[in-house]
C-alpha positions in Angstrom: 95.9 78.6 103.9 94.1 81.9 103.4 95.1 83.9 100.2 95.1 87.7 99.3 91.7 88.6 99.1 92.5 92.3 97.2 94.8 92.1 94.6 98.3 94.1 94.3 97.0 97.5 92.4 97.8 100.9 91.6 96.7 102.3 94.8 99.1 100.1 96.7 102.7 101.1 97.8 104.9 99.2 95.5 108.5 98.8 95.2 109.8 96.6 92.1 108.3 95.3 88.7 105.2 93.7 88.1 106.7 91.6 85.8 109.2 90.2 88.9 108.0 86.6 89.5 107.6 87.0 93.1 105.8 89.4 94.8 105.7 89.9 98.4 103.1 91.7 100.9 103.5 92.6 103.8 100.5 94.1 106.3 102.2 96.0 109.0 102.0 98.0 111.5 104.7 100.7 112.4 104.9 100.1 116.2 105.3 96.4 116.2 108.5 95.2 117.0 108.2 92.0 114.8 107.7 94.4 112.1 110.5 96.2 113.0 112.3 92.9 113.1 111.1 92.3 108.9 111.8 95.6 107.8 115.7 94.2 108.1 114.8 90.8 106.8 112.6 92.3 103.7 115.8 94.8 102.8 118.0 91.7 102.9 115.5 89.7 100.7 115.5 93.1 98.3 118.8 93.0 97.9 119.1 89.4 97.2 116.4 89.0 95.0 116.6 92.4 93.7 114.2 92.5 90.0 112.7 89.0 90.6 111.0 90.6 93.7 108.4 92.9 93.7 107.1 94.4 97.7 104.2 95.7 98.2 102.8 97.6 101.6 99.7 97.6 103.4 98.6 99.1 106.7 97.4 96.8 109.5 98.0 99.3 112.6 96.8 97.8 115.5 95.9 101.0 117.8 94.6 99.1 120.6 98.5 97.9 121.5 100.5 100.4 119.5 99.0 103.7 120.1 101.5 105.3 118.0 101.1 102.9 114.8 98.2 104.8 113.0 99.9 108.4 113.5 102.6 106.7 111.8 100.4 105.4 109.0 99.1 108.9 108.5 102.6 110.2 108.4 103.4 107.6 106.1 100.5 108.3 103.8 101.2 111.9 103.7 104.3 111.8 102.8 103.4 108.8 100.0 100.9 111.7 99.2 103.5 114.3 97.6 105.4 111.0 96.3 107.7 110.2 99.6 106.1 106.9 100.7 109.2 104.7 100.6 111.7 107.1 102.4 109.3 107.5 105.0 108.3 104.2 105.1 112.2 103.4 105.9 112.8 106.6 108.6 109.5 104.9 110.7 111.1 101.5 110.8 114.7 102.8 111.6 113.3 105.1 114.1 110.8 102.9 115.5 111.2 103.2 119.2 110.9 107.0 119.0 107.7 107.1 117.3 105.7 110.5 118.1 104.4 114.0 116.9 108.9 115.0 116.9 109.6 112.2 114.8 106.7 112.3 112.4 107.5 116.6 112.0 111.4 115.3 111.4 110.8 113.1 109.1 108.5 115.2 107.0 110.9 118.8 107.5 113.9 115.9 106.1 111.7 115.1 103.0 111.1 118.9 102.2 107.4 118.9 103.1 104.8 120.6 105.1 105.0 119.8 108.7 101.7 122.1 108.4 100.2 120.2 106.1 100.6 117.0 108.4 99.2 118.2 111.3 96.1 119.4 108.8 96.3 115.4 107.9 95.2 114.4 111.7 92.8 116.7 112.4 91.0 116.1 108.9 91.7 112.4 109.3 92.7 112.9 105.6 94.3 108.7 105.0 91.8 107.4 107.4 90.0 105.5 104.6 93.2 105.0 102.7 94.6 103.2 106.0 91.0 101.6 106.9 90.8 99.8 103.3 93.9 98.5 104.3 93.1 97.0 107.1 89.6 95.9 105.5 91.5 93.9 102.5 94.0 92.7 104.8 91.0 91.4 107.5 89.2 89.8 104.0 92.5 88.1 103.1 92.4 86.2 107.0 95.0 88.7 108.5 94.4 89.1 112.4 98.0 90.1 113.7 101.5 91.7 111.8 103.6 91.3 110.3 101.5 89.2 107.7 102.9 88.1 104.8 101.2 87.1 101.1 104.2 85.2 98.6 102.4 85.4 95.0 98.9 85.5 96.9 99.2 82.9 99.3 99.4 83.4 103.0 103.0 82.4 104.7 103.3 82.2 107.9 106.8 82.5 110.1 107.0 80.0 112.4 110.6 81.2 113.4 112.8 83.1 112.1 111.8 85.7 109.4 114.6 85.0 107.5 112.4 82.1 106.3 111.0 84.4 104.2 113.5 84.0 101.9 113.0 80.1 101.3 110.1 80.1 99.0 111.0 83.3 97.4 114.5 81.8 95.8 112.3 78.6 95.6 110.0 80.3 93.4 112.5 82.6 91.7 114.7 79.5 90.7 111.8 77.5 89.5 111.0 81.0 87.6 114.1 81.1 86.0 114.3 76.9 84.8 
């Protein structure tokens, strides 16, 4: 079992305390439909668990099959940028099959942020080494597909349903809580 190879920091995207007994990461790409599939899972398993969970976010976009997924990491980490991460995080997934320069430009105007200032994000490729150390820690830590998934550092893979997910996290939280 591979385990995560760069530890949860303060550059990462973090939602929840780092005193929660369980922390999840995820390494996923905006365009993949299993992803899109765990973005409902994980918001189930955040409101069960709710303070004994801590999720964390890293950027694995896979360009080669999801041409769309690292303009959506950009727009993700723009908007994270100017302290929007989470909300835009969110609009990607719910939006998911309309990824595109529309979307991206929506989704910043709804935030109250420069659509400008985006489109100055491409063309400087701005995030590209934000994004690409994400991808480099998650490649160190044995990821090669998403979603991926790290439960207190240690690499779980879904064999089914991602609702499995939540196994080992009440596991853990119950044993936290003996």
């Amino acid at each position: 079992m591979s385990t995560l190879s760069v530890p949860v920091n303060s550059d990462d995207h973090i939602q929840g305390s780092a005193s929660a007994p369980v922390t999840l990461v995820e390494y996923g790409d905006y365009q993949c439909s299993y992803c899109g599939e765990a973005f409902g899972v994980i918001k189930r398993i955040q409101e069960e668990f709710g303070d004994a969970l801590r999720f964390v976010f890293r950027n694995f976009p896979l360009p080669e099959i999801h041409p769309e997924a690292m303009s959506a990491a950009v727009t993700a980490e723009y908007c994270g940028s100017q302290g929007h991460f989470w909300p835009a995080h969110d609009a990607l997934y719910k939006k998911q099959a309309t990824l595109g320069k529309n979307l991206y430009a929506e989704i910043v105007e709804k935030l109250g942020l420069d659509v400008d200032g985006l489109h100055q994000a491409f063309d400087k490729h701005e995030f590209a080494q934000r994004i690409q150390g994400d991808i480099d820690s998650g490649i160190r830590s044995g990821v090669n597909g998403t979603p991926a998934f790290f439960i207190n550092g240690e690499k779980y893979q879904v064999k089914g349903s991602f609702d499995e997910l939540a196994e080992p996290i009440r596991r853990i939280v119950t044993q936290s809580r003996e």
